[in-house]
Residue, then its C-alpha position, 0 to 999 in steps of 0.5 A: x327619268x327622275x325629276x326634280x323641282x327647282x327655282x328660278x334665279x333672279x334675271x330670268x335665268x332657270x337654275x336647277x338646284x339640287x336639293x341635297x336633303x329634300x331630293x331623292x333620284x329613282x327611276x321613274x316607275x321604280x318601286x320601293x325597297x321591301x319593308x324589314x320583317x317586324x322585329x322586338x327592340x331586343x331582336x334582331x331579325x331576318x325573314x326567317x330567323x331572329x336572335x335575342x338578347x336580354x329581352x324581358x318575355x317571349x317575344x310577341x312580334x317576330x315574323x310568323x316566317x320565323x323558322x330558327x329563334x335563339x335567346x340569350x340572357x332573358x330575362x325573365x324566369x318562365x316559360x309558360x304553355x304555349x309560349x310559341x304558337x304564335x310561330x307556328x313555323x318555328x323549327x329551332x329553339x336555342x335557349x342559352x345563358x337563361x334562368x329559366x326555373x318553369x318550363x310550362x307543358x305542352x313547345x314539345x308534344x306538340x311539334x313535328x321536331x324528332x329529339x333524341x333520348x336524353x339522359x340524366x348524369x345527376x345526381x345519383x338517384x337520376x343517373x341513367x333516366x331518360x329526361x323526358x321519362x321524368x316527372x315535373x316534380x322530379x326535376x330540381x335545378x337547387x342544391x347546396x354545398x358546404x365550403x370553407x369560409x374561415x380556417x381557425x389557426x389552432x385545435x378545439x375539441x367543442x365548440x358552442x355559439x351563444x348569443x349575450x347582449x344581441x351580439x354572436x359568441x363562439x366558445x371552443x375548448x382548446x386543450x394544447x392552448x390551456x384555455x378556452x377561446x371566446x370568439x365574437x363574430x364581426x356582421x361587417x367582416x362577417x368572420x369570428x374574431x378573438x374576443x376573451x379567454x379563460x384560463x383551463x389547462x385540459x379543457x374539454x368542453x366550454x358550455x356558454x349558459x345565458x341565464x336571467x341576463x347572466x353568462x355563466x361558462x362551465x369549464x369542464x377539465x380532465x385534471x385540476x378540476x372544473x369551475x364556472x366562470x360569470x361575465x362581469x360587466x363592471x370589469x368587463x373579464x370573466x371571473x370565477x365564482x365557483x369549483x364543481x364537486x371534484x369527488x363526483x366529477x372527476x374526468x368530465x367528457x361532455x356538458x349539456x343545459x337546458x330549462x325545465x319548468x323555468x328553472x336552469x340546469x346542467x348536466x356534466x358527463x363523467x366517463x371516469x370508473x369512480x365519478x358519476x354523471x351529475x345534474x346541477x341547477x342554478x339559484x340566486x347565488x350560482x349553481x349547486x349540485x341537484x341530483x347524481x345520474x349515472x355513477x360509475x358507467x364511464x359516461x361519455x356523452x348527454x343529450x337532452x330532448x323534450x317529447x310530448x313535453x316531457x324532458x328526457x337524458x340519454x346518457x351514452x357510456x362506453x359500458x352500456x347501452x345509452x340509458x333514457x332518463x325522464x324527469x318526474x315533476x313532482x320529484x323534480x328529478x330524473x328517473x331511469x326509464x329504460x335503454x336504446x336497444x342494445x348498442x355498445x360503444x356508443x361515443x356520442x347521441x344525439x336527436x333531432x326531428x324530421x316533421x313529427x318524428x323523433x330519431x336518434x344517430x348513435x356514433x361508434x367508434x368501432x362498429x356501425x354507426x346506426x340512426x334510429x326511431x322513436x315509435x312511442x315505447x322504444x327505439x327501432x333501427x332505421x339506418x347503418x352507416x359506416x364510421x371506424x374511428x368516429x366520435x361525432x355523428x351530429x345532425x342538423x338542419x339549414x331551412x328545409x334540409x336535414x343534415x349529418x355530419x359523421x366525423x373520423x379519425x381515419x377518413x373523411x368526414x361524409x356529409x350526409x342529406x335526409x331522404x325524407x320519403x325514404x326514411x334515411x339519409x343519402x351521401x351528400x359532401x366529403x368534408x376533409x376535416x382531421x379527427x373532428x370532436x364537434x360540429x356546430x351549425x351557426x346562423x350568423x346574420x344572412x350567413x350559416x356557418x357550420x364549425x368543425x374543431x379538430x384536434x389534430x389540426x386547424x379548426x375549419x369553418x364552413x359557410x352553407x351555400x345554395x347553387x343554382x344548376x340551371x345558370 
């Protein structure tokens, strides 16, 4: 039997007190209840199973008995080799809810487990591979989206970031509303909102150009002729200061700037039969006409680029193949240099560079659009894409990834990634964007942008968002 000590009450009389607190009644010779399996603070455990939650690593004192191990919501983000031997019984691993981005070689190789053949569904160029026939490398739990982050209530057909005074601006040319619109973007709202407009009653392109602290806008304009316009900051307004040559540039399509030499230019693209395509540069009391390019060519594009430091002109015209012009230093002008294969109808071109090489994507609106590469004397054809109704082939790159965007005005806009290994580019997004003339990637802050004028419709702007698979 179970015994307990007790006092003796004053009198002599023996009063057994049960202590509550300080007695425990067993059977005499009965043994004590079984210690519980050794447990995390994060677990909870059985002789042979244990569950985890949130636990911050692998967790180190489960019974070896273990034979079934569940984790949800760890937190931590690898799993290195051999993060199981110390659970040499482990039979069943359920990962759930994690964000695993490393799981070390070595808890299936190893086992004794049969796991069936498990096979890819994405993204394309993995469907149908079975998993385990895939390379470390291969897997990539990142990918990115474009979605829309700012409907603009009105139609554009250019758009132009400029930076003035540390503070973000968006110049759009918009011809049904006889301005163009300068929007400043709001790094508390994060979003662009109106800031000036300038009068253009058929405005086609607004080229912000920030210069010795000076904003100059070059308003081209299909009739009235063109003007540049100074920001003023005693009135804070824009005001005229001068009228471009209306004999040489007499239906203006696109406008390019740039440096050379620490001197400012621009370039305007005519695309009339009797104006030409035309350079100007900037001195001390506004800018004056330079040099005329390319006359009587309809013109409807420019583009400039720099390559082993020489600045070159690729002009685009419906009439021709895009001509190559390089700037001579002793002259200080541009000279003819030679022609981008023989492609016609080519509505817009423009470059950029993957690692050391140079390509161009040549926008049609009739037949293929075509990618190509400069291989040190002339272009050579890398990529066809379709594209009836184009006027916007625009690439451009967001950190590490090289995009394009390839407008229509009869579908949608295809958003294509560069595949660097294969030396092209791989559809990636459909944008639904109606006749698109622009598109124009904006770092904003933490945000990047890419703004889409449309001239049938609402201006969409979309943010650049990366998603994690893996979640």
């Amino acid at each position: 039997m179970g015994l307990c000590r007790g006092t003796r009450a004053p009198g002599g009389s023996a009063l057994l007190l049960l202590l509550a607190l300080g007695c425990v009644w067993m059977p005499t010779g009965a043994r004590r209840p079984p210690r519980p399996p050794p447990c995390p603070p994060s677990c909870s455990c059985t002789r042979d199973t244990a569950f985890c939650v949130d636990s911050k690593a692998i967790p180190r004192n489960l019974p070896p008995e273990v034979i079934s191990l569940t984790m949800v919501n760890a937190a931590f983000s690898e799993i290195r080799e051999a993060a199981f031997a110390h659970i040499p019984s482990l039979q069943f691993l359920l990962l759930n809810s994690n964000k695993l981005a490393l799981i070390g070689d070595g808890w299936l190789e190893t086992t004794n487990t049969t796991v069936p053949a498990v096979f890819c569904s994405s993204p394309g160029q993995r469907q149908g591979q079975r998993i385990r026939d895939l390379a470390l490398a291969d897997f990539e739990c990142i990918t990115t989206d474009f979605v829309v982050h700012q409907v603009l209530p009105f139609q554009a057909v250019s758009a132009e970031p400029f930076t003035y005074a540390s503070d973000l601006y968006l110049a759009l040319a918009q011809p049904g509303a006889s301005s163009c619109t300068v929007l400043k973007w709001d790094y508390v709202e994060r979003k662009l909102r109106d800031f000036d407009r300038i009068p253009a009653h058929s405005a086609v392109h607004c080229k912000p150009i920030v210069a010795h602290e000076q904003l100059y806008v070059v308003v081209a304009q299909l009739f009235g002729g063109s003007y540049i316009y100074r920001w003023d900051t005693t009135v804070d307004k824009f005001i005229k200061i001068q009228d471009i040559d209306s004999q040489k540039t007499r239906k203006p399509n696109d406008i390019e700037a740039f440096q050379i030499e620490g001197d400012w230019y621009f370039v305007i693209a005519d695309s009339s039969k009797a104006g030409s395509t035309s350079l100007y540069r900037l001195s001390q009391n506004g800018f004056y006409s330079h040099q005329a390019l390319h006359a009587w060519h309809r013109d409807t594009d420019v583009e400039y680029v720099e390559n082993e430091g020489k600045p070159r002109l690729i002009i685009s015209s419906s009439s021709q193949a895009p001509v190559i012009y390089q700037w001579n230093r002793a002259q200080k002008q541009f000279a003819p240099q030679g022609e981008v294969g023989d492609v016609l109808d080519v509505q817009m071109v423009k470059h950029f560079k993957a690692k050391r090489d140079h390509f161009l994507c040549l926008s049609r609106y009739i037949g293929d659009s075509k990618v190509v590469r400069w291989e040190g004397q002339r272009f050579v054809e890398l990529q066809t894409l379709p594209s009836r109704g184009s006027m916007v082939m625009q690439p451009f790159a967001v950190g590490q990834r090289q995009y394009l965007a390839l407008g229509s005005d009869f579908s949608f806009t295809h958003v294509y990634l560069w595949e660097e290994e294969k030396q092209k580019f791989a559809k990636f997004q459909e944008l639904s964007v109606q006749a698109p003339r622009a598109f124009r990637y904006v770092p904003a802050a933490d945000v990047q942008l890419l703004l889409a004028p449309s001239f049938k419709a609402n201006t969409l702007v979309y943010r650049h968002v990366v998603v994690d698979l893996s979640l």
